[in-house]
N, CA and C atoms as an extended XYZ file, in Angstrom:
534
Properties=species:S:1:pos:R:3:atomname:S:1:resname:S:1:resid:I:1 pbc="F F F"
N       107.103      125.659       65.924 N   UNK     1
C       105.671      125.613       66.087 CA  UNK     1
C       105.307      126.430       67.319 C   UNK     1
N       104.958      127.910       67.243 N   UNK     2
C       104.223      128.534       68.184 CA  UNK     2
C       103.151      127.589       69.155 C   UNK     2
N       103.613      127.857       70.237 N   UNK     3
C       102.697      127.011       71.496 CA  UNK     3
C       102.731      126.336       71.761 C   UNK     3
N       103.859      125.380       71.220 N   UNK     4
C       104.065      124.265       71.802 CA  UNK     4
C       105.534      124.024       71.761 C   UNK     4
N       105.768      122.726       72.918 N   UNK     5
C       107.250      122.270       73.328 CA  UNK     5
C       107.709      120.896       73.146 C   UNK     5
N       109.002      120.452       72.684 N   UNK     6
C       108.862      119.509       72.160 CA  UNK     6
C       109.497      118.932       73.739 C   UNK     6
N       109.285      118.191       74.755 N   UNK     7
C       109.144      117.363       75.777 CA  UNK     7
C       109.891      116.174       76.344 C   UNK     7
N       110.324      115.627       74.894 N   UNK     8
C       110.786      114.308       75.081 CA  UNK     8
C       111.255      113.922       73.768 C   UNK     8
N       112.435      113.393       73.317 N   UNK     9
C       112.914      112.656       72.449 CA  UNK     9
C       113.939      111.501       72.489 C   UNK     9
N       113.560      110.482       71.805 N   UNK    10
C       114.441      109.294       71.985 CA  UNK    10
C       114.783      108.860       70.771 C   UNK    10
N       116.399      108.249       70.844 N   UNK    11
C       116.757      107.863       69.358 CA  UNK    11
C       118.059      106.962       69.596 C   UNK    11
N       118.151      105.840       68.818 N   UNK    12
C       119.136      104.599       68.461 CA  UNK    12
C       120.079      105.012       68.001 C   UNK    12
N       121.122      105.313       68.505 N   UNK    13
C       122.800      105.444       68.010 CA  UNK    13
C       123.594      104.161       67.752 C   UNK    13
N       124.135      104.317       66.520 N   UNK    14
C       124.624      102.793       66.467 CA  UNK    14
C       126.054      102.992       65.415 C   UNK    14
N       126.971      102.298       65.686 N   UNK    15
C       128.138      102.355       64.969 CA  UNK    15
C       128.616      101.572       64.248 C   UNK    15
N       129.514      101.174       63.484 N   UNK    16
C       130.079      100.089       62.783 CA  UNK    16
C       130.507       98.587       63.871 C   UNK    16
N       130.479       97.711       63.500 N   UNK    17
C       130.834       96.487       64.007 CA  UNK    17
C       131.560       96.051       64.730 C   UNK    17
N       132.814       96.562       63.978 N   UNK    18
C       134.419       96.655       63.979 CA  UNK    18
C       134.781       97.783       63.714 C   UNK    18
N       135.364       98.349       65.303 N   UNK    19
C       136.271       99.804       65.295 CA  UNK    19
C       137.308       99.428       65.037 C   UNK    19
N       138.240       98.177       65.626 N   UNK    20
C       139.490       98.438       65.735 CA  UNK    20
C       139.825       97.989       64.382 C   UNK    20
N       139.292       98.444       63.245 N   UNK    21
C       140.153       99.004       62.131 CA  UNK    21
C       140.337      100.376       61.492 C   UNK    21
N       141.763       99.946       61.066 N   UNK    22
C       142.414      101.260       60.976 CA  UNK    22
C       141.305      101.953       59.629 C   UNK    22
N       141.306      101.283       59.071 N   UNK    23
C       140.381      101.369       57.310 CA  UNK    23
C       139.088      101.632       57.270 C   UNK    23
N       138.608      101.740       58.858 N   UNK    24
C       137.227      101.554       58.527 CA  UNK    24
C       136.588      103.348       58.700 C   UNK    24
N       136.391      103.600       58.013 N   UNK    25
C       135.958      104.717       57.332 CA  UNK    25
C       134.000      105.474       58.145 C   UNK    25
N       133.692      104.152       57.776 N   UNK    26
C       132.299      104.204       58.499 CA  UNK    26
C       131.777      105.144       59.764 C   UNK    26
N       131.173      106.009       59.267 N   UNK    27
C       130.743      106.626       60.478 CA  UNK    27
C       129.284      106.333       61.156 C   UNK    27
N       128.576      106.733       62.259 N   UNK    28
C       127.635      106.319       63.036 CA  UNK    28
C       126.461      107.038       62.826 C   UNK    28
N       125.289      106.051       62.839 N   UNK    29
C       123.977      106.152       62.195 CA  UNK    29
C       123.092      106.363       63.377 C   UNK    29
N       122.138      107.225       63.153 N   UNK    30
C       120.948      107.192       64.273 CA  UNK    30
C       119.658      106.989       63.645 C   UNK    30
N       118.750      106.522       64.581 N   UNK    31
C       117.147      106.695       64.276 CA  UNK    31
C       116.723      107.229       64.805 C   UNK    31
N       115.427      107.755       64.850 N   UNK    32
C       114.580      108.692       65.807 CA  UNK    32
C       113.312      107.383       66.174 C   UNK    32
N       113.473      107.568       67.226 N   UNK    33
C       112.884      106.283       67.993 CA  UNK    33
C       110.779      107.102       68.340 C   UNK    33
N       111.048      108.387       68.753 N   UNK    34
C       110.075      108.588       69.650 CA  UNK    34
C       110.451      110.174       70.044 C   UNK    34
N       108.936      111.017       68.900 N   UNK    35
C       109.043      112.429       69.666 CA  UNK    35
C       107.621      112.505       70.855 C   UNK    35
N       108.161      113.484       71.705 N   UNK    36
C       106.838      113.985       72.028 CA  UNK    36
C       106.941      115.440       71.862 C   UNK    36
N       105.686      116.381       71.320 N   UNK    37
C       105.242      117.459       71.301 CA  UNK    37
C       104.410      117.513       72.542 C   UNK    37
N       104.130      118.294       72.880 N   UNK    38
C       103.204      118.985       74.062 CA  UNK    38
C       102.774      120.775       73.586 C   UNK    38
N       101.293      120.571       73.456 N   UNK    39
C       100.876      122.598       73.696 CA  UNK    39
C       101.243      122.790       74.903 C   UNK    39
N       101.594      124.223       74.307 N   UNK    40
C       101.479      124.925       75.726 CA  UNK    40
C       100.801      125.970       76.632 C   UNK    40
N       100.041      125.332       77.271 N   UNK    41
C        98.668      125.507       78.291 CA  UNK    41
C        99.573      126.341       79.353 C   UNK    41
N        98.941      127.037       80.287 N   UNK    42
C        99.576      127.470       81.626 CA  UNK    42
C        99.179      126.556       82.337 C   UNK    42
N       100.401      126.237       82.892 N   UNK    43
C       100.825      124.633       83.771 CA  UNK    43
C        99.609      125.165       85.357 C   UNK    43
N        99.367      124.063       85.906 N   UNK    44
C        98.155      124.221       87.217 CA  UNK    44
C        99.070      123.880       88.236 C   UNK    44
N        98.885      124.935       89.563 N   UNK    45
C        99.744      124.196       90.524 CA  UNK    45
C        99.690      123.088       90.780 C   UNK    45
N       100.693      122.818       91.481 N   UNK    46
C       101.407      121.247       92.006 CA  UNK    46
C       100.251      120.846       92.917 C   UNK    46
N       100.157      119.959       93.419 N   UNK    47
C        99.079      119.760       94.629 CA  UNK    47
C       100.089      119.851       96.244 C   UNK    47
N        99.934      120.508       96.739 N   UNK    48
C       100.891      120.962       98.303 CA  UNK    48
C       101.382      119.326       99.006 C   UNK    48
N       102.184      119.470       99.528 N   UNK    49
C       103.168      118.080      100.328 CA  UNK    49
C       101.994      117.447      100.725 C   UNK    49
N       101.241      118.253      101.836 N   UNK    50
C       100.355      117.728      102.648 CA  UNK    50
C        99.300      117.235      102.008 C   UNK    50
N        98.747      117.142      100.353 N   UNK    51
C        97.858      116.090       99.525 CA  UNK    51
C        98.589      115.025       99.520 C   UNK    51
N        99.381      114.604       99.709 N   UNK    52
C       100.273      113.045       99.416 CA  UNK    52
C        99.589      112.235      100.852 C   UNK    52
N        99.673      111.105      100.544 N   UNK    53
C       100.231      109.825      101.268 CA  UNK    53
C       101.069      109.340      100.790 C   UNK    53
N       102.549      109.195      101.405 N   UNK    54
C       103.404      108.297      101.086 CA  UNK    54
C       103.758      107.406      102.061 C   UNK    54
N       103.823      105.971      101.833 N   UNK    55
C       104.413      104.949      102.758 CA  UNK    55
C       105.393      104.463      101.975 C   UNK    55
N       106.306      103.625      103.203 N   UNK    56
C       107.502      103.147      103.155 CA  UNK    56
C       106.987      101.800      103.570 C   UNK    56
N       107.324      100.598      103.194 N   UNK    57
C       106.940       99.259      103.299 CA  UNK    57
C       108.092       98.162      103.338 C   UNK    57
N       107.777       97.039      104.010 N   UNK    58
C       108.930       96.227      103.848 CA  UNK    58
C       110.276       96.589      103.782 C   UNK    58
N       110.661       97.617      105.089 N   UNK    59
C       111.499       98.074      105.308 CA  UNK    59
C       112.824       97.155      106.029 C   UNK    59
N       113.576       96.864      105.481 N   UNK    60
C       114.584       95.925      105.921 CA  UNK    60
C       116.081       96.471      106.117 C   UNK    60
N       116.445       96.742      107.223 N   UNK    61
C       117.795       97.482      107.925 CA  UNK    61
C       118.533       95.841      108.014 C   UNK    61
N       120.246       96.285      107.306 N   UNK    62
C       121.166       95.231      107.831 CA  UNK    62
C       122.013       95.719      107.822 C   UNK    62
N       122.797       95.317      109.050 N   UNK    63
C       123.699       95.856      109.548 CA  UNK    63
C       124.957       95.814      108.738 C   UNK    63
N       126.264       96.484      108.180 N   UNK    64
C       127.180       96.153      107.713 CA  UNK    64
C       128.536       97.021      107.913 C   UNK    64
N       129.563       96.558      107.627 N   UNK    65
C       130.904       97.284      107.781 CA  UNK    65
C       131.045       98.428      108.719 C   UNK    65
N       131.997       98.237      110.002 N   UNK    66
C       132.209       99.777      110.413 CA  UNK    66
C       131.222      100.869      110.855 C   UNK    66
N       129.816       99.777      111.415 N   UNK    67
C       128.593      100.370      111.704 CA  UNK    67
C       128.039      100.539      110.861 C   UNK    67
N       128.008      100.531      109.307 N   UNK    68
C       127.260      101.252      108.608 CA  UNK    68
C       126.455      100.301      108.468 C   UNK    68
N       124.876      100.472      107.406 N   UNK    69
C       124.048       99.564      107.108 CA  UNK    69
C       123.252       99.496      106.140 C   UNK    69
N       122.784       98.918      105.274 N   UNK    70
C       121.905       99.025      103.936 CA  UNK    70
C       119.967       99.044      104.457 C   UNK    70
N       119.812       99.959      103.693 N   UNK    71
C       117.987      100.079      103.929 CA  UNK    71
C       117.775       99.362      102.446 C   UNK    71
N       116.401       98.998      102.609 N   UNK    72
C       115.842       98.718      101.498 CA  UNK    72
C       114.239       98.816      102.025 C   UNK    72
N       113.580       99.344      100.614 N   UNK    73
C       112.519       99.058      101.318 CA  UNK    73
C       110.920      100.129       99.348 C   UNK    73
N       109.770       99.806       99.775 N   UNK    74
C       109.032      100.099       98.764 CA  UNK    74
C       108.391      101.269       99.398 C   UNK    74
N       108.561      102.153       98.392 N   UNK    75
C       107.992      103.304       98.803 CA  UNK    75
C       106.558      103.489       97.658 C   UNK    75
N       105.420      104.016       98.321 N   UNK    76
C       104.116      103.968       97.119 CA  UNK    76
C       103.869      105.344       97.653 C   UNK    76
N       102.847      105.648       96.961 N   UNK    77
C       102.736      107.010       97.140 CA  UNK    77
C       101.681      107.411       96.280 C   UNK    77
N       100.172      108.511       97.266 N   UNK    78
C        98.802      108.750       96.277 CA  UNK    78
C        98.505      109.732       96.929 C   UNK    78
N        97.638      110.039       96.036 N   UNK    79
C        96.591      111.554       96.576 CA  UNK    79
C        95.633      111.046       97.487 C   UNK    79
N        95.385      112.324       98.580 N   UNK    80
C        94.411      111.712       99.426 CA  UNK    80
C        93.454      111.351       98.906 C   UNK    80
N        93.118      113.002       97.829 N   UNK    81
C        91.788      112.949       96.941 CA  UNK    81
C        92.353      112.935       95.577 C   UNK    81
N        92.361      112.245       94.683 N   UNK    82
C        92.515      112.332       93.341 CA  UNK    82
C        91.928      113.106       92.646 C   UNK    82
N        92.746      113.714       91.931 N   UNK    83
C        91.768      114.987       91.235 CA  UNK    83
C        92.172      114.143       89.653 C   UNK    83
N        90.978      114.209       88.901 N   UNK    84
C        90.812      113.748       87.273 CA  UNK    84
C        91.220      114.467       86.551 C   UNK    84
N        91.985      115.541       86.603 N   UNK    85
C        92.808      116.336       85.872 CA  UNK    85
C        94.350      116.761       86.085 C   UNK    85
N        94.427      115.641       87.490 N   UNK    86
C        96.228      115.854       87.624 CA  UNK    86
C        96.771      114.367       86.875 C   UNK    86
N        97.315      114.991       85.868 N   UNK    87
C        98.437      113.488       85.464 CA  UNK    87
C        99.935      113.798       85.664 C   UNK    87
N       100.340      112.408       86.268 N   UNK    88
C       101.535      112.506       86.512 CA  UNK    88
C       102.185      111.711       85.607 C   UNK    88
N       103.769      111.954       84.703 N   UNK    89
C       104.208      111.315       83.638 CA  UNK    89
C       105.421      110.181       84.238 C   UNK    89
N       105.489      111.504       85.411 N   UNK    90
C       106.622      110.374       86.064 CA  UNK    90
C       107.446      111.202       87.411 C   UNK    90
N       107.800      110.319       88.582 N   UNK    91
C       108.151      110.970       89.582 CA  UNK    91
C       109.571      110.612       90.089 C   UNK    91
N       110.296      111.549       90.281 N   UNK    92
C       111.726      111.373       90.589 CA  UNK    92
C       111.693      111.747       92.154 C   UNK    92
N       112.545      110.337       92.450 N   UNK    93
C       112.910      110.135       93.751 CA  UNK    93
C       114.312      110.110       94.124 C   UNK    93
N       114.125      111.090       95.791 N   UNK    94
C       115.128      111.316       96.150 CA  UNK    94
C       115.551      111.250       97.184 C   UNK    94
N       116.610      110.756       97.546 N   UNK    95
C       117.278      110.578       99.396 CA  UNK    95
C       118.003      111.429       99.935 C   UNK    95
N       117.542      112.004      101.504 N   UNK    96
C       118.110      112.508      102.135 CA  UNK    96
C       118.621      112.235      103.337 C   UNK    96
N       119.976      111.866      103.512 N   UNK    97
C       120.045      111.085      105.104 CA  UNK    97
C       120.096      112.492      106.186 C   UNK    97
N       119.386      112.122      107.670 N   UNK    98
C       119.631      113.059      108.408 CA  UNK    98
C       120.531      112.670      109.675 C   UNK    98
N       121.119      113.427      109.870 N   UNK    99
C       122.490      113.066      110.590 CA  UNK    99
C       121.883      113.587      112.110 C   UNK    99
N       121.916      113.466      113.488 N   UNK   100
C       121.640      114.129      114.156 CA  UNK   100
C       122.845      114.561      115.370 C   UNK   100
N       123.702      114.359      115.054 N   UNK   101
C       124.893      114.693      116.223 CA  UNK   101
C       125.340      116.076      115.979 C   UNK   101
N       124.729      116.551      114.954 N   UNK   102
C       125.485      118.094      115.129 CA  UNK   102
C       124.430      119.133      115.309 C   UNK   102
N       125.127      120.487      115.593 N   UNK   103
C       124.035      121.559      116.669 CA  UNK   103
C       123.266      122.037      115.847 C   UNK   103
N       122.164      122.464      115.993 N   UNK   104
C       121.415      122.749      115.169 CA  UNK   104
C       120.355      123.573      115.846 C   UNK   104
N       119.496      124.789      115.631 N   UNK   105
C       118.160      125.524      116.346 CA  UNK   105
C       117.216      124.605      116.633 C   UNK   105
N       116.440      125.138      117.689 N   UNK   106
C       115.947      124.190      117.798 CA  UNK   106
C       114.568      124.164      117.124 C   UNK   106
N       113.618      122.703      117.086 N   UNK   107
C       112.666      122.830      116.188 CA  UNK   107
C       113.175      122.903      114.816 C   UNK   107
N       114.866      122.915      114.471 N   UNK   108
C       115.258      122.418      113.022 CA  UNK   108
C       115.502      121.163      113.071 C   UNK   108
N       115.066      120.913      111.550 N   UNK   109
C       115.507      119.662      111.523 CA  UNK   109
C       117.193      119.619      110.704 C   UNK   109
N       117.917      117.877      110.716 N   UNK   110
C       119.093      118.114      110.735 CA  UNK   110
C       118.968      118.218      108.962 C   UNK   110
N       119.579      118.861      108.334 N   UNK   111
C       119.503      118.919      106.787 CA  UNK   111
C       120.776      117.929      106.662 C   UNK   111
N       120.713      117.520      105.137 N   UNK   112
C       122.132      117.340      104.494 CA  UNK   112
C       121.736      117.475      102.582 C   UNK   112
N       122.581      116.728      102.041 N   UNK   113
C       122.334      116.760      100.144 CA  UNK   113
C       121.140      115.813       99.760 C   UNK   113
N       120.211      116.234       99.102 N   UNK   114
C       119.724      115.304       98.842 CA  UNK   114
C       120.266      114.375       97.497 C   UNK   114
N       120.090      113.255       97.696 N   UNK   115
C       120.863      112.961       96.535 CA  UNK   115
C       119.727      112.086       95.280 C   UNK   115
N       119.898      112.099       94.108 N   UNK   116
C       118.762      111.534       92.817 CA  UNK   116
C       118.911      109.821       93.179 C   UNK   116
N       117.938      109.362       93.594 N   UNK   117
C       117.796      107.565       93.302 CA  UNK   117
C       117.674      107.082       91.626 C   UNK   117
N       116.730      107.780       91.246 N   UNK   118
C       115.897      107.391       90.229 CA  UNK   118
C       114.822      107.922       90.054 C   UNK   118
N       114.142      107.484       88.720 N   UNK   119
C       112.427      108.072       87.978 CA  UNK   119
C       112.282      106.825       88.269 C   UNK   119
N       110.521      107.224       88.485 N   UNK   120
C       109.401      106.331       88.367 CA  UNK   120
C       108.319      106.723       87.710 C   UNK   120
N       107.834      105.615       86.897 N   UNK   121
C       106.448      105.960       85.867 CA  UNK   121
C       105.344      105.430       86.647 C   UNK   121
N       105.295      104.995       87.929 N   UNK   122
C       104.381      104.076       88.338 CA  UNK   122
C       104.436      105.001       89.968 C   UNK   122
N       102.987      104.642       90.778 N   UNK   123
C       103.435      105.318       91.952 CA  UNK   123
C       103.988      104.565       92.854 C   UNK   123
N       105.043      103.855       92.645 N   UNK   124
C       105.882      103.190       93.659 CA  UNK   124
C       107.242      103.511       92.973 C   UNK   124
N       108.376      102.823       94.217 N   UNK   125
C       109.666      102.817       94.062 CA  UNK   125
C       110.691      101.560       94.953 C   UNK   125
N       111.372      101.338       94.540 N   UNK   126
C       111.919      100.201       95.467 CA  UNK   126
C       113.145      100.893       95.923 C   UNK   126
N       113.880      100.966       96.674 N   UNK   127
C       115.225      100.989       96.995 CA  UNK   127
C       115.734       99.921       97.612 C   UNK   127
N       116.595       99.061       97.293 N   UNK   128
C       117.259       98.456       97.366 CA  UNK   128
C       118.888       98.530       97.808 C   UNK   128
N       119.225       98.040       98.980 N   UNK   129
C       120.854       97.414       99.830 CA  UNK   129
C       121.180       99.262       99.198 C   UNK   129
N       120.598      100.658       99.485 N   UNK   130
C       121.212      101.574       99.912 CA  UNK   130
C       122.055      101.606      101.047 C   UNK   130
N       123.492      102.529      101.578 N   UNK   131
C       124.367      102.367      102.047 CA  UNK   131
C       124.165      103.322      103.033 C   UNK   131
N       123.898      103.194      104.465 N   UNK   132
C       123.713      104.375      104.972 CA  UNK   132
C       124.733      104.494      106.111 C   UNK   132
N       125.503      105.451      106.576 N   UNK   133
C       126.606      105.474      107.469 CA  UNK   133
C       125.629      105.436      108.999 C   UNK   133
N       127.018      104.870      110.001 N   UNK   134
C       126.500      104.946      111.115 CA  UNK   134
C       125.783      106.561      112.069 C   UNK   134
N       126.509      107.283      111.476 N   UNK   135
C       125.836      108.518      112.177 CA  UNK   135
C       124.292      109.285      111.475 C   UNK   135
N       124.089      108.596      110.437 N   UNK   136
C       122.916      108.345      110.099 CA  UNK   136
C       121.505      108.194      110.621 C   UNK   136
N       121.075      108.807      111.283 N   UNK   137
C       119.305      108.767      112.405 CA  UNK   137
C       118.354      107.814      111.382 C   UNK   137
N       117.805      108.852      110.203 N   UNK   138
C       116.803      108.939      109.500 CA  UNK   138
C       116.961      109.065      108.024 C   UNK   138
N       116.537      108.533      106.856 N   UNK   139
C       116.629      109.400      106.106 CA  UNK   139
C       114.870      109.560      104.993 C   UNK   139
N       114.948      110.662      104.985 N   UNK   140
C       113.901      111.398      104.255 CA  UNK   140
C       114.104      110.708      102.647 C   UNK   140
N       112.947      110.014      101.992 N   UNK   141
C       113.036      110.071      100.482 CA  UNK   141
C       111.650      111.243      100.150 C   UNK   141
N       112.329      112.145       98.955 N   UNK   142
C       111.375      112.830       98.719 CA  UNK   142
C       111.134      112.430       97.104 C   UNK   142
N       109.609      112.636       96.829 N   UNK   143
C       108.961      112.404       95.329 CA  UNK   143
C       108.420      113.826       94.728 C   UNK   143
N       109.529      113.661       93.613 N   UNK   144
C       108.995      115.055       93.138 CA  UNK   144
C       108.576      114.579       91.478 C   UNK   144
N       106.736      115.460       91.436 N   UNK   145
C       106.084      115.446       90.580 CA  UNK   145
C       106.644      115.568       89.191 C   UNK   145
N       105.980      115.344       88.450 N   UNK   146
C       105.910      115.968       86.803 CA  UNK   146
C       105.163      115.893       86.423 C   UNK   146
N       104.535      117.224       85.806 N   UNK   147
C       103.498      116.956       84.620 CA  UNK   147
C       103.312      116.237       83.460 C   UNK   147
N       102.720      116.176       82.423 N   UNK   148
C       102.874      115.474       81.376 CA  UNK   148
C       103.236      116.813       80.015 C   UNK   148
N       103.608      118.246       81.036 N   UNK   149
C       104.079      119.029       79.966 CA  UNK   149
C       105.500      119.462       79.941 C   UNK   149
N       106.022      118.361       81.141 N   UNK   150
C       107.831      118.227       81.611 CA  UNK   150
C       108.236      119.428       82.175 C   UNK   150
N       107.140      120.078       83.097 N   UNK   151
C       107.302      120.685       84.184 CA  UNK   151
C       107.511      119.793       85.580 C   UNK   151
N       108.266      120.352       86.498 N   UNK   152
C       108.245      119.462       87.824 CA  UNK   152
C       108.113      120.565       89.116 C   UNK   152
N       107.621      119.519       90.144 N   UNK   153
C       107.474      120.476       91.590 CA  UNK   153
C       108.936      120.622       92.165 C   UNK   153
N       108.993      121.673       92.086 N   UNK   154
C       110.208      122.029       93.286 CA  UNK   154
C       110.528      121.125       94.464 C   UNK   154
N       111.683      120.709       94.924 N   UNK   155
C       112.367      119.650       96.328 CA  UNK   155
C       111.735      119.836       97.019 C   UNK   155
N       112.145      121.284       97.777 N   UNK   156
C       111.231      121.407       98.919 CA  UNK   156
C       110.165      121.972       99.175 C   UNK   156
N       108.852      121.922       98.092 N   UNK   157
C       107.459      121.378       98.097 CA  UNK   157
C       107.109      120.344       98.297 C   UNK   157
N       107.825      119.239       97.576 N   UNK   158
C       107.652      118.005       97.233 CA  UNK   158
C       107.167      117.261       98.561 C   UNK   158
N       106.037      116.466       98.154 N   UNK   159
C       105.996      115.421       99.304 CA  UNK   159
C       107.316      114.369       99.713 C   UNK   159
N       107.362      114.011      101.345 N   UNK   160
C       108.217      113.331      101.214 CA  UNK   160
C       107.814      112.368      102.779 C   UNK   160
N       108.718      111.439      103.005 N   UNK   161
C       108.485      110.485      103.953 CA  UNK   161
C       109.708      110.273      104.976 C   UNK   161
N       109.603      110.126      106.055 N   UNK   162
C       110.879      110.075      106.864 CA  UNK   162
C       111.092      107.972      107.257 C   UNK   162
N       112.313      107.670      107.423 N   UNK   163
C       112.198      106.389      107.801 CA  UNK   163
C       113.236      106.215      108.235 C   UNK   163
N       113.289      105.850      109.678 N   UNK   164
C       114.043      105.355      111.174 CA  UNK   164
C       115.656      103.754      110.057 C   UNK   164
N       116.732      105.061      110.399 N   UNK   165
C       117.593      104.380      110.046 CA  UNK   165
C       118.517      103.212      110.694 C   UNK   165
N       117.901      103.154      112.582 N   UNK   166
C       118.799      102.945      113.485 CA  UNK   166
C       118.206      101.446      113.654 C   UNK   166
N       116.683      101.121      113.228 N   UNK   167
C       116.083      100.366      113.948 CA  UNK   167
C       116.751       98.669      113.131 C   UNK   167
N       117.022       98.030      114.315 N   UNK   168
C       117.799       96.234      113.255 CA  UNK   168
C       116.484       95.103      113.095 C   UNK   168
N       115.107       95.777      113.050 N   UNK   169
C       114.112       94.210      112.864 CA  UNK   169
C       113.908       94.117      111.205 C   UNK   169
N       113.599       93.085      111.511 N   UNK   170
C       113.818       92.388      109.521 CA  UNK   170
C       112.725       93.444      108.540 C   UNK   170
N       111.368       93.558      109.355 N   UNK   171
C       110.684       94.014      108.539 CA  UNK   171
C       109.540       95.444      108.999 C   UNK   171
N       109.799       96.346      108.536 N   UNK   172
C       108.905       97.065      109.512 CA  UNK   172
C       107.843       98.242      108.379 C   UNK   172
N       107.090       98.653      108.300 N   UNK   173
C       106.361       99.795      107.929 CA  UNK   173
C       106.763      100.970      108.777 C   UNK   173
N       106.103      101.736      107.188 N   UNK   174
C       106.571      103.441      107.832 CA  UNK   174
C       105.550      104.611      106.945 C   UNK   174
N       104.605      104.831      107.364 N   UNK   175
C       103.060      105.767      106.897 CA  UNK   175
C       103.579      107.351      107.065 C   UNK   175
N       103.328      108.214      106.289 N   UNK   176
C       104.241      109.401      106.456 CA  UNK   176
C       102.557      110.728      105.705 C   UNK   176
N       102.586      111.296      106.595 N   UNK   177
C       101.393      111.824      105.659 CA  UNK   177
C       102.218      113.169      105.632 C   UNK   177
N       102.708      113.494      105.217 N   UNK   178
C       103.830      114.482      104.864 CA  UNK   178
C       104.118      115.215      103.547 C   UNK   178
């Protein structure tokens, strides 16, 4: 179908009962659960880092093993100004710890991998008893967009939020207009 992309598909794989027979002949059945089609429009830029608010909430540091320590904490995240023609289908979140003991220019910040948490269909996210090593400062979660035509914003466009890895009180906030 000229102009359009198919976006999304989901489907039920399912096998016989009983493998461990030798006799059983039966091979494996699928359904088609769920297409999506999408036209295809020329996609509208992303909205820039600096349209986000993202906070970090109910941030809870505990201390564990060998210095290291688990964060947890809710991350939400909105437009300053909502525009009625940006939909988002779903936003993938991502962690970056920043290390600060090694040399670096100055006015850089310390990089490392970012690594995939998870999608979200909703504008929040939880992370939960993540593992963060002791040489660990900070680490950055970044939210990167999607359209609803399964285009996404690039990492480092993406809005993102920084949150203090060192600090031991039970509960703290963290506002990031970033």
């Amino acid at each position: 179908m000229d102009g359009h992309t198919l976006t999304e598909i989901s489907a039920l794989c399912y096998g016989p009962d009983d493998l461990a027979e030798e006799t059983n002949t039966q091979g494996y059945s699928a359904l088609l659960g769920h297409i999506s089609i999408k036209s295809q429009q020329k996609t509208k830029p992303f909205p820039p880092a600096s349209s986000w608010v993202i906070e970090a909430h109910n941030i809870e540091i505990v201390p564990g093993d060998s210095g290291s320590r688990t964060l947890s904490c809710k991350l939400e995240w909105r437009l300053k100004h909502p525009e009625e023609d940006s939909v988002f289908t779903r936003y993938n979140v991502y962690a970056e710890k920043l290390i600060s003991y090694r040399t670096r220019k100055v006015m850089e910040e310390p990089r490392s991998e970012k690594v995939f948490l998870g999608t979200a269909h909703i504008d929040a996210y939880y992370v939960s008893d993540m593992v963060v090593g002791p040489d660990v400062k900070k680490v950055r979660f970044v939210i990167q967009t999607w359209y609803e035509d399964g285009s996404w914003q690039e990492l480092d466009t993406s809005p993102s939020v920084l949150v203090e890895a060192e600090r031991l009180s039970s509960k703290l906030c963290c506002c990031g207009l970033i």
